[in-house]
C-alpha positions, -999 to 999 in steps of 0.1 A, spaced: -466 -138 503 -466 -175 516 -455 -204 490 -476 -233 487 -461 -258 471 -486 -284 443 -480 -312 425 -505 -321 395 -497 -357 388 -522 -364 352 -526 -391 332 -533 -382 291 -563 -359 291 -584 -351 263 -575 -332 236 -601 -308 240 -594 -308 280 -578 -273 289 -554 -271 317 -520 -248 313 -545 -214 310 -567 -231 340 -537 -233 362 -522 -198 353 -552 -184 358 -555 -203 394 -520 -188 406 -530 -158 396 -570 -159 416 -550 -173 447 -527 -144 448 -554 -121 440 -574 -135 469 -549 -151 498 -519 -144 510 -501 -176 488 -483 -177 457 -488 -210 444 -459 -229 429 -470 -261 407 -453 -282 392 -471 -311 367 -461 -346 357 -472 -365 331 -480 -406 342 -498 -432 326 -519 -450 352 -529 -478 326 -498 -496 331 -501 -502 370 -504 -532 385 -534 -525 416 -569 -525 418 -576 -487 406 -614 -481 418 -627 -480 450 -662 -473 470 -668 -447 490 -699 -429 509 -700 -395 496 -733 -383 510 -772 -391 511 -799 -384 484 -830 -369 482 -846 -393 505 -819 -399 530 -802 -431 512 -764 -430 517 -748 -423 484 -718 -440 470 -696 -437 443 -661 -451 427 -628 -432 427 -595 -437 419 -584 -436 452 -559 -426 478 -542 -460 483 -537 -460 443 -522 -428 441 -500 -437 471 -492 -466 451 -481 -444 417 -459 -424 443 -443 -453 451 -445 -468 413 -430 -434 404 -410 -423 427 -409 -386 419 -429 -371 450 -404 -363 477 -422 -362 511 -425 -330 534 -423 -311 502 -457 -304 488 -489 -289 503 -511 -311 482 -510 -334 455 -534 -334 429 -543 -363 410 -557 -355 377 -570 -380 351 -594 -387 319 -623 -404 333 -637 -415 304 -608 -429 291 -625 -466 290 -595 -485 299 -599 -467 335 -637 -459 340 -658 -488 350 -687 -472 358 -686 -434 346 -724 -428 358 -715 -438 390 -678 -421 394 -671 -391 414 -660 -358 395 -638 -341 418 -625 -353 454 -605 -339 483 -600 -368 509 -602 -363 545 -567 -383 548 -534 -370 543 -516 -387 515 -486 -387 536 -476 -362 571 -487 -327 557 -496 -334 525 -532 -332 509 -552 -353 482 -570 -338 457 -586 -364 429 -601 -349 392 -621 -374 372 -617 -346 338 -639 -350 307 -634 -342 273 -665 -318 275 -640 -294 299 -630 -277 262 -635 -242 279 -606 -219 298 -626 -223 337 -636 -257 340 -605 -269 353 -602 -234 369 -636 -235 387 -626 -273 401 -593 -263 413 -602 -233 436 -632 -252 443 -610 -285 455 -579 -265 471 -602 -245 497 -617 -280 508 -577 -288 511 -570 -254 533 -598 -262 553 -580 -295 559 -544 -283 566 -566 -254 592 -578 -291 610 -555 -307 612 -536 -279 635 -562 -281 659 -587 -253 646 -622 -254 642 -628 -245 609 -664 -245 590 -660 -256 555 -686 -243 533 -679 -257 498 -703 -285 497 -731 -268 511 -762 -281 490 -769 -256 462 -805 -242 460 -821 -237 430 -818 -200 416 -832 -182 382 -812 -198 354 -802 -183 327 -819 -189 294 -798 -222 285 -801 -237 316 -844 -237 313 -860 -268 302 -889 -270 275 -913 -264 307 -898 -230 316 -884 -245 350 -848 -244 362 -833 -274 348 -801 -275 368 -789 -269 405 -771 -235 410 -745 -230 386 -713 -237 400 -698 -205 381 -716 -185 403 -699 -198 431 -672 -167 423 -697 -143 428 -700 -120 464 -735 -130 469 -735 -163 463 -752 -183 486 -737 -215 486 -701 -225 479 -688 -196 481 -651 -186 476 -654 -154 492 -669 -166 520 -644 -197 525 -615 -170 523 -633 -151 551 -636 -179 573 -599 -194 564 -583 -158 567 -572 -164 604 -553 -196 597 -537 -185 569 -504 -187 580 -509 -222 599 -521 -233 564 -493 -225 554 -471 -242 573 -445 -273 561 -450 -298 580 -435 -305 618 -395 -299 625 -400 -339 641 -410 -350 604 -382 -337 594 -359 -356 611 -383 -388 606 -367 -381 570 -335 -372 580 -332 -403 598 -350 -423 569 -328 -409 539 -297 -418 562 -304 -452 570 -305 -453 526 -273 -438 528 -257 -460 553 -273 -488 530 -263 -479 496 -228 -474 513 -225 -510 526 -237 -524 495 -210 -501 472 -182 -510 494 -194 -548 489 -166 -567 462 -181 -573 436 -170 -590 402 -165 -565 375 -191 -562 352 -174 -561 320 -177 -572 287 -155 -596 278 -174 -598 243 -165 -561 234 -128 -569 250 -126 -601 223 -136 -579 199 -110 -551 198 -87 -573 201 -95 -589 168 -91 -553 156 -58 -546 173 -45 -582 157 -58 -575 120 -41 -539 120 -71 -516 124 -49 -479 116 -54 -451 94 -51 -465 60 -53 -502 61 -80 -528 43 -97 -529 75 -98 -491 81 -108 -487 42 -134 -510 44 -147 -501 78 -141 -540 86 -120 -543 117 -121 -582 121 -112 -585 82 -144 -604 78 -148 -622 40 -178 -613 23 -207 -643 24 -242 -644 28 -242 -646 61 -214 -608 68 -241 -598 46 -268 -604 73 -250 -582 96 -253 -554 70 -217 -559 49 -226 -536 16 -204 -553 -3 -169 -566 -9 -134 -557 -23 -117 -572 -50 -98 -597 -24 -135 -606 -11 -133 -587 24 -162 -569 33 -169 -536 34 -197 -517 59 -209 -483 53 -195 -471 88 -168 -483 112 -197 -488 145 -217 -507 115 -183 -527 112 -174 -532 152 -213 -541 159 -212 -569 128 -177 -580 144 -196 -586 181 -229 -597 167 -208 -627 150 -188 -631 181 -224 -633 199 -235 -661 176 -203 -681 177 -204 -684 216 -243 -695 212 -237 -722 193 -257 -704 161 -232 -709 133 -223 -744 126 -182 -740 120 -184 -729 159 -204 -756 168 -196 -780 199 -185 -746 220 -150 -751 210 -118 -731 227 -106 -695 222 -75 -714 205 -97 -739 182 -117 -705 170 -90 -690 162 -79 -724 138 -109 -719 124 -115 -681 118 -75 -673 111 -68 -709 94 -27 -716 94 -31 -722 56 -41 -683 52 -9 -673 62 -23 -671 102 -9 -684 133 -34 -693 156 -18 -703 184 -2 -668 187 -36 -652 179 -56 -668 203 -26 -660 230 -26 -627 218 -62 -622 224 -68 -640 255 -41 -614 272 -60 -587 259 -96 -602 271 -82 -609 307 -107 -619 334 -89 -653 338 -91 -661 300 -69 -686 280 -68 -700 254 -83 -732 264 -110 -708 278 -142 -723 255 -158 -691 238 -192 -700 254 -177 -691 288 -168 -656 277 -194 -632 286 -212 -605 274 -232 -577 294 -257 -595 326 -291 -598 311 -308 -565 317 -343 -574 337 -368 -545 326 -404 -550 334 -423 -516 325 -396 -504 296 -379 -475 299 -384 -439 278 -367 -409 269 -358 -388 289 -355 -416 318 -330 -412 343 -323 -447 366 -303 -478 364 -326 -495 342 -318 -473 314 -281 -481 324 -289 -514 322 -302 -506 285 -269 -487 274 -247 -519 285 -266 -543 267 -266 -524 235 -229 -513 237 -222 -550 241 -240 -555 208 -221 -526 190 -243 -499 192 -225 -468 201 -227 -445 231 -202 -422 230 -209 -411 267 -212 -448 279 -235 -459 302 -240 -428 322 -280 -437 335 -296 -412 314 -320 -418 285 -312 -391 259 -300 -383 224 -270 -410 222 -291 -437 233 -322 -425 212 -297 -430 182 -286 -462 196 -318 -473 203 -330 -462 167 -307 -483 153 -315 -518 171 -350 -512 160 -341 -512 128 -316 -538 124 -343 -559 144 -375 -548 127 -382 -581 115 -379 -600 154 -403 -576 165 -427 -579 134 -428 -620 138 -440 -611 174 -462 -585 166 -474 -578 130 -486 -539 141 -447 -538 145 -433 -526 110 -400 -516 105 -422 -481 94 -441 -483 127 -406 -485 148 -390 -461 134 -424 -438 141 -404 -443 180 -379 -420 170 -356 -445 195 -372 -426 224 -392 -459 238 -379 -493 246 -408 -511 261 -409 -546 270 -411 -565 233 -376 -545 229 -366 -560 264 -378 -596 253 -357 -595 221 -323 -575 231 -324 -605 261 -326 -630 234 -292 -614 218 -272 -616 252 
């Protein structure tokens, strides 16, 4: 047995679309019938959200009195574009690609009288792969529709591969069906045949027209040029291509660069080091590592309430640390008016550890700016000392994600207290679900002056596995 290798890229079909039995039961006709076992793998995408022209025209054919025919597709130059949107189909990998998607979803369909149900292209959508399009509706509710187009759509695609090695190969898929006795429910109210022959019928041995047994007959020479990957030269087209992105992505990493770190997170624990955050102290009691007093504002950043000296307390030491950067954040901005005027590390420290409180600020503030580092004194002014780069999303980024976006992500909301135990490690799961979680709903209220459909409820619905581009707008407005 001979692999072939498919890729079902699909947007979100209808529910009542059937596909996982369809494509078992298509691996399983294949290897009944050819030589191939066929391995497919399927990926989800959501075509709404790109940025080209998604319909095309193209000549399909001529009708009944010899007038060309055309219809709209999807295309090859948009799938090439969600490839490169996407970045998930390796090349010289797959046999075909098949692109699979709810055409009467109204957001893509322009014209559904006009658009083409099922499509394989003449052109390669890249050196020795095929390109098979599937305009699905919801009325495919029964195990076989997707079944009938796929063995219907993959022969036209072997009879392609067959081609483009050179062989004359006939390919009788689209030969025009001729009307045949119909069974009862296909008979209009005149007693005539009301449709074309039936495409199910197309299995059968006799069949006229369309006929898988016949294709396999005429395919079976080439099965094993069918088969075939693409050419050795191809190969080292790719070789050559992935290690000029080598040689690249070296240059660039052994580039200096300045660190990327965040000074605000650094100013932070050093408060905490200075105010005697340990294992039985006010601060470690009260899960208040700054020592913050209790006011309306420590209340804003989620203080619970207050000991009898007035220091607040915070239901858990990350909601502590991310209060403790969060009024760091708005002290650099220029948000709380004792801060005002961007003053220096040393004149913050007057302020938030006052001498007549039994504080020495000069020795703070020296204390602090050692620990910060990065060229920071005490006559550094606080607006100076940076937090995380601004991350720059523009599609959001999702569960499950794996990139340096979603790195991007984890460093902006560790530098606003939200904890990552693993850091920023590129990869969207549980950690920064929780994280994520938890800014959506300390921020329900940005989001909900926005956009009213955004509730705190509605939010939390996300489960922290989506941070689209309203959460992109706001975290940016925090850094």
């Amino acid at each position: 047995m001979k692999n072939i290798r498919i890729l079902i890229l699909k947007n979100p079909l209808a529910d009542t679309v059937k596909i996982k039995d369809d494509i078992a039961k298509w691996i399983q006709y294949e290897k009944n019938n050819t030589p191939f076992t066929l391995v497919v793998d399927v990926e989800d995408v959501d075509i709404k959200n790109l940025k080209h022209k998604a319909f095309g025209t193209i000549r399909t054919g001529i009708d009944k009195d010899g007038k060309d025919v055309y219809k709209t597709m999807y295309g090859l130059d948009g799938i090439k574009q969600i490839i490169r949107d996407l970045d998930i189909v390796p090349k010289y990998t797959y046999h075909a690609v098949v692109f699979m998607y709810n055409f009467e979803d109204k957001l893509i369909a322009k014209v559904p009288s006009n658009s083409i149900g099922h499509w394989t292209y003449w052109k390669e959508l890249y050196a020795g792969t095929e390109f098979i399009e599937i305009a699905t509706k919801p009325s495919w509710d029964k195990v076989d529709d997707i079944f009938r187009v796929l063995t219907h759509e993959i022969r036209h695609a072997y009879a392609n591969r067959a081609r483009r090695k050179g062989k004359a190969v006939i390919d009788v898929m689209d030969k025009t069906p001729k009307l045949v006795n119909c069974d009862t429910k296909e008979i209009d109210p005149n007693g005539k045949c009301s449709k074309l022959f039936p495409y199910y019928k197309e299995f059968e041995p006799l069949a006229l027209d369309g006929n898988r047994a016949t294709a396999n007959l005429i395919l079976k020479p080439f099965w094993d040029i069918i088969a075939e990957q693409t050419e050795m030269s191809d190969y080292i087209k790719s070789l050559q291509e992935i290690i000029k992105q080598l040689i690249k992505q070296l240059a660039n990493a052994m580039k200096s660069k300045q660190p990327n770190e965040n000074l605000i997170i650094k100013w932070a624990e050093a408060i905490k080091q200075h105010e005697g955050f340990y294992v039985g102290s006010r601060s470690y009691r009260n899960n208040n590592p700054a020592n913050m007093r209790y006011t309306n504002y420590t209340a804003s950043l989620g203080a619970i309430g207050q000991d009898k000296d007035n220091f607040c307390i915070f239901k858990s030491y990350d909601a502590g640390f991310k209060a403790l950067v969060q009024f760091l954040t708005d002290a650099k901005n220029n948000v709380l008016i004792p801060y005002k005027g961007n003053p220096t590390l040393l004149r913050f420290f007057e302020i938030y550890a006052p001498s007549f409180d039994n504080n020495n600020p000069q020795q703070y503030a020296q204390a602090v700016a050692k620990y910060i580092g990065n060229g920071v004194t005490v006559n550094t002014k606080i607006a100076d000392i940076q937090g995380s780069v601004q991350i720059q999303l523009t599609t959001g980024v999702k569960y499950g994600d794996r990139s340096e976006l979603v790195e991007a992500l984890q460093n902006a909301l560790i530098s606003l207290g939200y904890s990552i135990p693993a850091g920023a490690t590129e990869y969207y799961g549980s950690q920064t679900s929780k994280a994520v979680l938890e800014f959506h709903e300390d921020n329900w209220k940005k989001f909900y002056e926005i956009n009213k459909f955004w509730t705190k409820i509605e939010l939390e619905k996300l489960e922290g596995k989506h941070f689209g581009k309203l959460s992109v707008q706001i975290i940016n407005s925090m850094l």
